[in-house]
C-alpha positions in Angstrom: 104.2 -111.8 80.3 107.4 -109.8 80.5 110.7 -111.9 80.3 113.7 -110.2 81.4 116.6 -110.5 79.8 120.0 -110.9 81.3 122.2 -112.2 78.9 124.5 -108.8 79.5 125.7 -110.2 83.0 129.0 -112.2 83.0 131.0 -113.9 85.8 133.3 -112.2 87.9 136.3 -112.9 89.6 136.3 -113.0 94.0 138.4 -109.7 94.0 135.7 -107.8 91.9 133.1 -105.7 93.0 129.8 -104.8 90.7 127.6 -101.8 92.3 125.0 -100.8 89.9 126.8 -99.9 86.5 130.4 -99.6 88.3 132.6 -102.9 88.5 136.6 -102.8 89.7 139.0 -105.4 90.0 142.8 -105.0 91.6 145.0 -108.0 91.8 148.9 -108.1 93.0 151.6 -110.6 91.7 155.5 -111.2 93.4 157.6 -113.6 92.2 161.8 -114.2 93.4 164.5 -116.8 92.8 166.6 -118.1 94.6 167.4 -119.5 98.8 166.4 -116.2 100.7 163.5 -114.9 99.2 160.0 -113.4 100.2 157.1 -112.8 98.0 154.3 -110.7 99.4 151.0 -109.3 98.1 147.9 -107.2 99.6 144.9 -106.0 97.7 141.9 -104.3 99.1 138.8 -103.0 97.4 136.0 -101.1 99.4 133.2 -100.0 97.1 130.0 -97.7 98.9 126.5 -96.8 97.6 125.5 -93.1 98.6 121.8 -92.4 99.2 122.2 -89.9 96.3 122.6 -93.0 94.1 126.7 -92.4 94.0 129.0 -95.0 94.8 132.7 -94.7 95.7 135.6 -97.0 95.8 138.6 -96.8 97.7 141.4 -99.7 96.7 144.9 -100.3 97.4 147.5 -103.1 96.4 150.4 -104.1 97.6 153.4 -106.1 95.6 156.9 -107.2 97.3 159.1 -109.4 95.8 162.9 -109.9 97.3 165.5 -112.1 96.1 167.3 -113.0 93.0 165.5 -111.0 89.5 162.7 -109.8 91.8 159.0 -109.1 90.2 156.0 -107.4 91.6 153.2 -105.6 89.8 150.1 -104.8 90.6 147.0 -104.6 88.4 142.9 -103.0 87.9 140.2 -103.0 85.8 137.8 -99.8 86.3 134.4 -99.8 84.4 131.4 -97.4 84.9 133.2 -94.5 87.1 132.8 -91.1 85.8 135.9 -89.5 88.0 139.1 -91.7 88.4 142.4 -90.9 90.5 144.9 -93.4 90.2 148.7 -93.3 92.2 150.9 -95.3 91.8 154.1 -96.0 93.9 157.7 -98.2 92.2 160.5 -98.9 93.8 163.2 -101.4 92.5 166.6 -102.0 93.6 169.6 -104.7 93.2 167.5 -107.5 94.8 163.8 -105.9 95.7 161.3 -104.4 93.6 158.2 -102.6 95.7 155.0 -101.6 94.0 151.8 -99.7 95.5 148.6 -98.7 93.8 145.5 -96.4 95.2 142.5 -95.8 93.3 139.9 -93.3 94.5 136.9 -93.8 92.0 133.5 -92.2 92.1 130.1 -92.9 89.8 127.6 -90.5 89.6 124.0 -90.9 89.7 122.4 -90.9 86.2 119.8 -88.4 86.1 
């Protein structure tokens, strides 16, 4: 009798996608003080299995914060991708601060 053991697993979060031996996570956080302030975040992840075994990921976030001492960031975890592009867009000013991240991602086939 053969018991497979799959103590190597662990939880993941609801914004993280596991394909095979790839996993990514991207999260966003905004944060501003004051009476007239907006807060806004976007993330998106889309993660594809080749029939060649590959996988690809695509992923953008999205951070605004206005108002008083404005913060916005945005965030990933890559694991398991063998080619990795990673862009990332700042902008701050007197009472905004603007942040965009794209990931392009692929893993190979192990052969």
């Amino acid at each position: 009798m053969q018991i497979n053991d799959l103590s190597y697993l662990e939880n993941t979060d609801g914004n993280e996608f596991i394909l095979g031996g790839a996993s990514a996570l991207i999260g966003a956080s905004a944060y501003a003080e004051g009476s007239n302030t907006l807060a806004l975040t976007d993330t998106d992840l889309k993660l594809r299995a080749k029939k060649n075994g590959a996988s690809t990921l695509k992923g953008i976030g999205v951070a605004l914060a206005i108002g008083e001492d404005p913060t916005a960031y945005v965030y990933y975890a890559l694991d398991g991708f063998d080619k990795v592009k990673v862009k990332t867009i700042s902008q701050q000013g007197q009472n905004y601060d603007l942040e965009i991240l794209r990931i392009k991602a692929i893993d190979l086939p192990n052969k």
